[in-house]
ROTORTI-825510 format. One record per residue (C-alpha): residue in three letters; x, y, z. Coordinates in Angstrom, 2 decimals. Each point is the difference from the previous one (the first is absolute). Layout:
REM residues N
type, u, v, w
Ala, X, Y, Z .
...
***
This chain:
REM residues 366
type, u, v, w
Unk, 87.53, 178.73, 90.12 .
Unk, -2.99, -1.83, 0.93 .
Unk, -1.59, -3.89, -0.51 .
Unk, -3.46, 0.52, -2.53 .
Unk, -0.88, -3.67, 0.51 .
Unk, 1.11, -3.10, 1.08 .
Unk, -0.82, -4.12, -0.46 .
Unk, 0.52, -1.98, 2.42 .
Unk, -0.69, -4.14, -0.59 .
Unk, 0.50, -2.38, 2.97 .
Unk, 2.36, 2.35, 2.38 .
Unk, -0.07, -1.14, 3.16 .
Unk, -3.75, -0.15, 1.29 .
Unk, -0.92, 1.86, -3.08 .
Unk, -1.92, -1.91, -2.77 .
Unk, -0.21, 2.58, -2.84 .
Unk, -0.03, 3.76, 0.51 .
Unk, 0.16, 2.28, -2.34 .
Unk, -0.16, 4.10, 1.40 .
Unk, 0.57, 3.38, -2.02 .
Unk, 0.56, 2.90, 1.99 .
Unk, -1.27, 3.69, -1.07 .
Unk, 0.97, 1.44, 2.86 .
Unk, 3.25, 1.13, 1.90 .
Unk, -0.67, -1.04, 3.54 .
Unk, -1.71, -3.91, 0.13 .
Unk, -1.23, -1.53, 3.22 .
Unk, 0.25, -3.88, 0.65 .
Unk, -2.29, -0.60, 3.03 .
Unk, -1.21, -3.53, 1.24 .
Unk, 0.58, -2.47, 3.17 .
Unk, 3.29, -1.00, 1.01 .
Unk, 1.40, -3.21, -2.78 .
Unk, -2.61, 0.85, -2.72 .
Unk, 2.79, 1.38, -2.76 .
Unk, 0.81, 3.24, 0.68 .
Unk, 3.27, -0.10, 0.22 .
Unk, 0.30, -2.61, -2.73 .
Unk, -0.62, 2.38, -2.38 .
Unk, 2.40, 2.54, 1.28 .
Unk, 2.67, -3.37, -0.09 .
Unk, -0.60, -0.01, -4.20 .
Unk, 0.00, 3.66, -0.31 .
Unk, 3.82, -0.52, 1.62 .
Unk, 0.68, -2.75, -1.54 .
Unk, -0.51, 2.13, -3.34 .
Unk, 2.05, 2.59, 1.43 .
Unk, 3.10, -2.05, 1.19 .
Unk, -0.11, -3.67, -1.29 .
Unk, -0.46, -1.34, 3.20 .
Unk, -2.11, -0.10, 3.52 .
Unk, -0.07, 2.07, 2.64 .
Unk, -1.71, -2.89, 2.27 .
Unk, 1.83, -3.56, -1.46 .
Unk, 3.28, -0.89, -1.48 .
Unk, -1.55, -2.98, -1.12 .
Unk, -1.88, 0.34, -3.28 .
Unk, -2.64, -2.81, -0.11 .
Unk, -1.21, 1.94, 3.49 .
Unk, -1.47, 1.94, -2.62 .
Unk, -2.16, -2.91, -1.95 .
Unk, -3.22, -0.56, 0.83 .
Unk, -0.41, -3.23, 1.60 .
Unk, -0.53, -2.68, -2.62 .
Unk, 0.41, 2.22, -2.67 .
Unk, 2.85, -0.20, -2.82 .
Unk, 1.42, 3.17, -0.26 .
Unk, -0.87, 3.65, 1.24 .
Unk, -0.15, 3.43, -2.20 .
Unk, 0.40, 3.67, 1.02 .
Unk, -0.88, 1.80, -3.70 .
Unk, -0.17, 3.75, 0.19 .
Unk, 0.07, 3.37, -1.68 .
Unk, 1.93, 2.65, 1.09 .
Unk, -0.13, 3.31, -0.87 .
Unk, 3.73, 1.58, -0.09 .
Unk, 1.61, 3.37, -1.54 .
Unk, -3.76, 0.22, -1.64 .
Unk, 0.34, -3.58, -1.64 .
Unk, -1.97, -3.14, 1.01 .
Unk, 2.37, -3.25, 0.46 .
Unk, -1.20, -3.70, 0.12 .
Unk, 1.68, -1.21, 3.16 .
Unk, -0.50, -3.69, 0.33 .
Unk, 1.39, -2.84, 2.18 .
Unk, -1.28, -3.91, 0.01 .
Unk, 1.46, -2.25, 2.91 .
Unk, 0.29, -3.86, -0.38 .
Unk, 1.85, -3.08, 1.51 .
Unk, 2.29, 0.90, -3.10 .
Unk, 0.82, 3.43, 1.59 .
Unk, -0.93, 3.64, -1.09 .
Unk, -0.55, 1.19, -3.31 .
Unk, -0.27, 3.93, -0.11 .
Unk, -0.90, 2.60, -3.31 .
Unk, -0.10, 3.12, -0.49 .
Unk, -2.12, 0.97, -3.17 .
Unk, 0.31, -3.14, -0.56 .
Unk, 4.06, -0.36, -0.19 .
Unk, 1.25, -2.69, 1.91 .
Unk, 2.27, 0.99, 3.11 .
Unk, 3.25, -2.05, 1.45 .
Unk, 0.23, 1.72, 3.32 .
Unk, -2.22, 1.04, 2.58 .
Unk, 1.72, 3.15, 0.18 .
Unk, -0.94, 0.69, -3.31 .
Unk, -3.44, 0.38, 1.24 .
Unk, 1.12, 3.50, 2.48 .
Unk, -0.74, 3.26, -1.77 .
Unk, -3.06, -1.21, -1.79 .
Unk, -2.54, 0.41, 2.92 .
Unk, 1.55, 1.84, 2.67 .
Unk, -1.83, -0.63, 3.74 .
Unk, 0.91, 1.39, 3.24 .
Unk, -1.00, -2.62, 2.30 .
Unk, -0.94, 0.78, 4.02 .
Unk, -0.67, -3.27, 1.55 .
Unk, -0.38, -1.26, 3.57 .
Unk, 3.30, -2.28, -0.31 .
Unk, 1.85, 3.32, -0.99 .
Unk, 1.03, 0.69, 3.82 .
Unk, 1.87, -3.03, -0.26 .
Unk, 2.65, 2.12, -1.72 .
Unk, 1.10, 1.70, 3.36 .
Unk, 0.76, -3.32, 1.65 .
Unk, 0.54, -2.54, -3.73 .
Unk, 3.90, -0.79, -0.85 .
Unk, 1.88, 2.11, -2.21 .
Unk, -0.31, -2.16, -2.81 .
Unk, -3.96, 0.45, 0.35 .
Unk, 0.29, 3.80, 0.13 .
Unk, 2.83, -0.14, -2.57 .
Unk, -2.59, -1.68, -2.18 .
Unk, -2.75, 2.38, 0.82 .
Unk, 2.19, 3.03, -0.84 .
Unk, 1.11, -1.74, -3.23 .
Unk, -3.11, -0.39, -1.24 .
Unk, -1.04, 3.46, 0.40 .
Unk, 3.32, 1.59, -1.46 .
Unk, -0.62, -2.71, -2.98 .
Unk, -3.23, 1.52, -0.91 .
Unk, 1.90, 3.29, -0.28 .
Unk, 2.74, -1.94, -2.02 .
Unk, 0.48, -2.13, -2.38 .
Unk, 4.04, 0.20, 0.17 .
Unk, -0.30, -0.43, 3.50 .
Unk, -1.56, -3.61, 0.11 .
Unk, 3.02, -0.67, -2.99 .
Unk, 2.81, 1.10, 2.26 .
Unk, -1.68, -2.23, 2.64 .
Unk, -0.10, -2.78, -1.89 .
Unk, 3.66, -0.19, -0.57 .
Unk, 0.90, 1.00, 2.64 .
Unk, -1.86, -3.30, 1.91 .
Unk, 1.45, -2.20, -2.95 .
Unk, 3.49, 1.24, 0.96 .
Unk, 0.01, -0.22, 3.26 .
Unk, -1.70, -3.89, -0.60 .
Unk, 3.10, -0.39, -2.15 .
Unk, 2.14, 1.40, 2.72 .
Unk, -0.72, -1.71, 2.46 .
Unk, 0.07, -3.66, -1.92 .
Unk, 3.57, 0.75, -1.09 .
Unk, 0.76, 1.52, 3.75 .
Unk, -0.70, -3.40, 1.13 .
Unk, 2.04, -2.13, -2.00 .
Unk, 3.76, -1.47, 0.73 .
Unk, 2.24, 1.94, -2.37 .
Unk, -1.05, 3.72, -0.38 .
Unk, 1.56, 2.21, -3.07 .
Unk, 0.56, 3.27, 1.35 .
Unk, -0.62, 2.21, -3.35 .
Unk, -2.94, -2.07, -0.70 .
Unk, -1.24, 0.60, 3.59 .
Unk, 1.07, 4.09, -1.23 .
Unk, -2.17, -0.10, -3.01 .
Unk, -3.01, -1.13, 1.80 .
Unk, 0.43, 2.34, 2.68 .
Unk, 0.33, 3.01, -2.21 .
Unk, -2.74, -1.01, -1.93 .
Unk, -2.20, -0.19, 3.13 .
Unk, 1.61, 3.63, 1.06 .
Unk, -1.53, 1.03, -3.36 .
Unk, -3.35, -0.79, 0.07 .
Unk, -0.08, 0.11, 3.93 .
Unk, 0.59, 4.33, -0.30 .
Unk, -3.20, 0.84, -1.80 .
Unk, -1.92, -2.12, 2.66 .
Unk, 1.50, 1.76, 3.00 .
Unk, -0.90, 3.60, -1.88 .
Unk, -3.54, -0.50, -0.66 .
Unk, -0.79, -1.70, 3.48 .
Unk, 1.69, 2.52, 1.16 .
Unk, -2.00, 2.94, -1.86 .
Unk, -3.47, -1.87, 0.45 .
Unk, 0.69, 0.14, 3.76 .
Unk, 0.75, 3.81, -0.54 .
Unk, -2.47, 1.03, -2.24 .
Unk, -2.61, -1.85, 2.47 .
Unk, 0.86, 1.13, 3.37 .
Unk, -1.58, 3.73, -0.41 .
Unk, -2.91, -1.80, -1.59 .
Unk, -0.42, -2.73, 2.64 .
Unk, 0.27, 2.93, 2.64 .
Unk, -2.44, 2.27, -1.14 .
Unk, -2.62, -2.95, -0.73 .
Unk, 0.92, -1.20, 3.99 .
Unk, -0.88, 3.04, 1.12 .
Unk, -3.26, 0.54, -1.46 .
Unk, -0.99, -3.58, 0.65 .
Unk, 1.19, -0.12, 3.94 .
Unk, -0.56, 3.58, 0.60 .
Unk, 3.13, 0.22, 1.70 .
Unk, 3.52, 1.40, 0.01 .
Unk, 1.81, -3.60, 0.30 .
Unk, 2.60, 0.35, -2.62 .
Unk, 0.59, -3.10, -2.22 .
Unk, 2.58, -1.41, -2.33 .
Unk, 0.65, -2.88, -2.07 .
Unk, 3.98, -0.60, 0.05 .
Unk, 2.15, -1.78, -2.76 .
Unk, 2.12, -2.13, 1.66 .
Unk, 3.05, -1.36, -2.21 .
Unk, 3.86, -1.58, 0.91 .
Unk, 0.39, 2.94, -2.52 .
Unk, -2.23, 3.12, 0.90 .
Unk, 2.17, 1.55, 2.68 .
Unk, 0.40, 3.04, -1.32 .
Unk, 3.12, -1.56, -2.03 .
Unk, 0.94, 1.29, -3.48 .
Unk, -1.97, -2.71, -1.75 .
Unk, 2.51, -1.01, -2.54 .
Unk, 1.16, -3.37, -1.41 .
Unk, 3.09, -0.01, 1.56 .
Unk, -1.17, 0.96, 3.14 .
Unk, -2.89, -2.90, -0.39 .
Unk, 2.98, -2.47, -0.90 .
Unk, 1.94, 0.73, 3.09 .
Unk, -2.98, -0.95, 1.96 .
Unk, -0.39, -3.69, -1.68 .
Unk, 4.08, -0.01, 0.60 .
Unk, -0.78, 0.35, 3.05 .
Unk, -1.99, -2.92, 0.18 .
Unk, 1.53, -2.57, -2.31 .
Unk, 1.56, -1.89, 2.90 .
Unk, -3.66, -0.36, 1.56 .
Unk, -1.53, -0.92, -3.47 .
Unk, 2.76, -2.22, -0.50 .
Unk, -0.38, -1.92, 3.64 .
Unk, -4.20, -0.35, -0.77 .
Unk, -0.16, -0.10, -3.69 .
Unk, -2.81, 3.34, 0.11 .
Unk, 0.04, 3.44, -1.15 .
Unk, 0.12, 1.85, 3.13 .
Unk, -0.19, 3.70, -1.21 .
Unk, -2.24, 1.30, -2.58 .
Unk, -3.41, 1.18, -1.13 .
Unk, -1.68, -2.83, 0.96 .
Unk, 0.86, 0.40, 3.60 .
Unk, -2.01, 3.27, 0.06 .
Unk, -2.88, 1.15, 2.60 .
Unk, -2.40, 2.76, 0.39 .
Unk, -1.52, 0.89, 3.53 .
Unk, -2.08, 2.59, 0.58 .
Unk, 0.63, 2.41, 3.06 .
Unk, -2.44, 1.98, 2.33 .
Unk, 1.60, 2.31, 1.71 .
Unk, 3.60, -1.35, -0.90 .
Unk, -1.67, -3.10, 1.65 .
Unk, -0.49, -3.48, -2.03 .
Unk, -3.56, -0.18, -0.57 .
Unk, 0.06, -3.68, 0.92 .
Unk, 0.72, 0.86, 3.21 .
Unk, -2.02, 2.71, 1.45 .
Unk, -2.96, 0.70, -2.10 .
Unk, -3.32, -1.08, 0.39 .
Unk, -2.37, -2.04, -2.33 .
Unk, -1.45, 3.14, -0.73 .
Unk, 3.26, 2.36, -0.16 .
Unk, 1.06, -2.78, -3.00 .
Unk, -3.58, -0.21, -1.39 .
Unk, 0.62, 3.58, -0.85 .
Unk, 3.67, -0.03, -0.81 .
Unk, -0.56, -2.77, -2.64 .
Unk, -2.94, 1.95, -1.69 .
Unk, 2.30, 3.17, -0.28 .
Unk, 2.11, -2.53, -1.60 .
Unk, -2.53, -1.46, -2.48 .
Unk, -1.07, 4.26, -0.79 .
Unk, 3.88, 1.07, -0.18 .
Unk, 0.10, -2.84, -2.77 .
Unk, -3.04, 1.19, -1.79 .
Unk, 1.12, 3.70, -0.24 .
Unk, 3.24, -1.25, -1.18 .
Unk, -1.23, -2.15, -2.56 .
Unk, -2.47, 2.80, -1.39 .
Unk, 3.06, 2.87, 0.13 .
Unk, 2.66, -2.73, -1.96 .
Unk, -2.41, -1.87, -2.65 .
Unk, -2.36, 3.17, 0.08 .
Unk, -3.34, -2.27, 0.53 .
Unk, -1.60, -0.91, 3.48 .
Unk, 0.46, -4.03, 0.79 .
Unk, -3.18, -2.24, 0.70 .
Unk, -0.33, -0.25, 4.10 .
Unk, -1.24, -2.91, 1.74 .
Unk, -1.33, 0.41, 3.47 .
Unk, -0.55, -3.32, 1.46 .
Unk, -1.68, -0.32, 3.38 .
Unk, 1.15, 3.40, 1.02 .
Unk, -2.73, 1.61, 1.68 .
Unk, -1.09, -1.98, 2.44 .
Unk, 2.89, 0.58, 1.62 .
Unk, -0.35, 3.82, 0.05 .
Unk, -1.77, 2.48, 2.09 .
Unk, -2.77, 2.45, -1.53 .
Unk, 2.73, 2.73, -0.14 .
Unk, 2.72, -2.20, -2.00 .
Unk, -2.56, -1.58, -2.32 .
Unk, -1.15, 3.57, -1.01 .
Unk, 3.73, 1.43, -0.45 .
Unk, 0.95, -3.16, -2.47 .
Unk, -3.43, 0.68, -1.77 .
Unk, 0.76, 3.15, -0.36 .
Unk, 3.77, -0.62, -0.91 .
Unk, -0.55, -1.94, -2.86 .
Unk, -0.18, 2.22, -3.48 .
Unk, -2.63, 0.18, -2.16 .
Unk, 1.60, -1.29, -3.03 .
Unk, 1.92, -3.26, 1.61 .
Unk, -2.23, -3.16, -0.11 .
Unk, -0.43, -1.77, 3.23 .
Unk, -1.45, -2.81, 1.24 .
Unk, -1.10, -0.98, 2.95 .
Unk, -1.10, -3.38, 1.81 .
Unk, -1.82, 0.44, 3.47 .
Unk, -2.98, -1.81, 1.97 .
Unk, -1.56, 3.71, 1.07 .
Unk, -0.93, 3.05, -2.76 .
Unk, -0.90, 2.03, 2.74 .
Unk, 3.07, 2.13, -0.46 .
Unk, -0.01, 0.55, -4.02 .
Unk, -3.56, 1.38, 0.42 .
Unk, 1.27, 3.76, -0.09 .
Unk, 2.32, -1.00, -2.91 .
Unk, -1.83, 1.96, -3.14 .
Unk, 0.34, -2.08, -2.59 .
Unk, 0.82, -3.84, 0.56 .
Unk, -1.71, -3.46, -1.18 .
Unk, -0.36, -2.79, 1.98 .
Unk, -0.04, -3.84, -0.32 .
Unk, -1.50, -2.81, 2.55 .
Unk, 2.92, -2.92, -0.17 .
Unk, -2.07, -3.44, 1.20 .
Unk, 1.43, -3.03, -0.78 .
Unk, 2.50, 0.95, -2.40 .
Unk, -2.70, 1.71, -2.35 .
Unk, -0.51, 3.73, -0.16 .
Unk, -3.17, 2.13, -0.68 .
Unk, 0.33, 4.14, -0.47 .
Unk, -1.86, 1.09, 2.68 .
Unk, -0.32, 3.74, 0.74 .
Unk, 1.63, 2.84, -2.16 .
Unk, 0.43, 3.10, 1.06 .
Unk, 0.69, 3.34, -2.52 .
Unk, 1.03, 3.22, 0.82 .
***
């Protein structure tokens, strides 16, 4: 998977850009505020439907401009899609090939970007909800039945909870919701509960190489109903029995999916509460490769990576061992104010970011 070229037309600070890209690792360099990261913002946007930076859309429009446009082609399973997404005042309007799309959810799958951001150590100290949504996101890249079962399972427990909360409550209605939830709630709790497994071994070995150390790190699952239970519907049901009177007394769902977590562990200690800036730096990039490797061994092609503002956080030693981490065939890009680091890096292009314009300065072949 990889982006061949991309439009961009009054994006934040950016004007009009338009970029192709030849090459499989690309280098945004400029001064702090001149666009960089802007451009990684659309290339997520593409990838997800939203931003990694705003929840507000018009934080996107240029100021005194109309509308914005992201318009892209992506090469995926050897065939180029139009990717395209115009924001107004009137909301969002997103294609693909040109097809009109409802959802922004429709948009995962299509351009699929591992993201490594500076906010991203907010996850060991965010709310559950936040790292819920993180983990969500990821799993619904892998999944398209996965972001269905979450749907209804968030319309349900909506429904729920209205109903919970009104005078006279019908106890088989109250039954058919609650089984219905049980339903789509089980194949939820099995694939967070896989991802986390299937990751760990990943997310250590990457830790390792990264930290050069021993620490050992995991990222746990934690669910009302992952406690080593028989995860059945009847044993699921007894637990929201056992809450009814709760529910009841504060019209909300206390048990279920959406009460979730995940918390990583260093040394069968939270994260949050005895690792260093650097200790998490690390943990969250063995994170961000675990996800990569698991994305190229399930859909069988590498995702696009985005390294925002990375290095300069990095010594000489971890800057080399990423470089030389990342493999040949995955498409990366990078935005940092220093190239000093890349120089060794065989084959690589370059662009100067200034102002929200960007010029291809400096390619290097093998």
């Amino acid at each position: 998977m990889r982006i061949d070229a991309v439009e961009l037309k009054t994006f934040r600070n950016i004007a009009h850009l338009k970029l192709s890209f030849d090459d499989n690792l690309i280098i945004f360099v400029g001064d702090n505020g001149q666009g960089k990261t802007n451009i990684i913002e659309s290339f997520v946007y593409l990838a997800s439907g939203r931003s990694f930076r705003t929840a507000k859309d018009h934080h996107l429009i240029q100021r005194n401009a109309e509308f914005s446009k992201i318009d892209a082609h992506v090469l995926k399973d050897n065939k180029v899609n139009q990717l395209q997404v115009v924001l107004s005042e009137f909301g969002k309007y997103m294609t693909v090939n040109q097809r009109s799309l409802k959802k922004a959810s429709e948009f995962l799958g299509h351009c699929n970007i591992v993201l490594f951001a500076p906010d991203d150590l907010n996850f060991f100290i965010d709310s559950p909800k936040n790292r819920r949504k993180n983990i969500d996101y990821e799993l619904g890249k892998l999944s398209r039945h996965y972001l269905d079962y979450l749907s209804k399972v968030n319309h349900i427990i909506s429904e729920r909870n209205s109903y919970l909360k009104t005078n006279s409550v019908d106890e088989d209605f109250l039954d058919i919701l609650t089984d219905n939830l049980i339903l789509n709630s089980i194949p939820i709790i099995e694939q967070r509960k896989r991802f986390c497994e299937s990751l760990n071994p990943l997310i250590a070995k990457y830790y390792k190489l990264f930290s050069e150390s021993d620490d050992t790190i995991r990222l746990n699952y934690e669910s009302q109903f992952n406690k080593g239970e028989s995860l059945d519907a009847t044993y699921l049901k007894q637990k929201y029995n056992d809450s009814i009177r709760r529910d009841r007394q504060f019209g909300l769902t206390h048990v279920g999916v959406h009460r979730d977590d995940f918390v990583f562990e260093i040394n069968d200690v939270v994260v949050s509460q005895v690792a260093s800036q650097g200790q998490k730096r690390m943990i969250m990039l063995a994170y961000k490769f675990a996800i990569i490797e698991l994305v190229k061994d399930l859909i069988g092609e590498y995702p696009i990576l985005c390294l925002d503002d990375l290095f300069s956080e990095l010594d000489m030693t971890r800057r080399r061992l990423v470089l030389d981490t990342l493999p040949d065939a995955m498409q990366v890009f990078i935005t940092t104010t220093d190239t000093s680091f890349v120089q060794t890096r065989k084959k690589h292009v370059i662009y100067r970011i200034k102002d929200g314009n960007g010029m291809k300065e400096v390619s290097h072949d093998e």
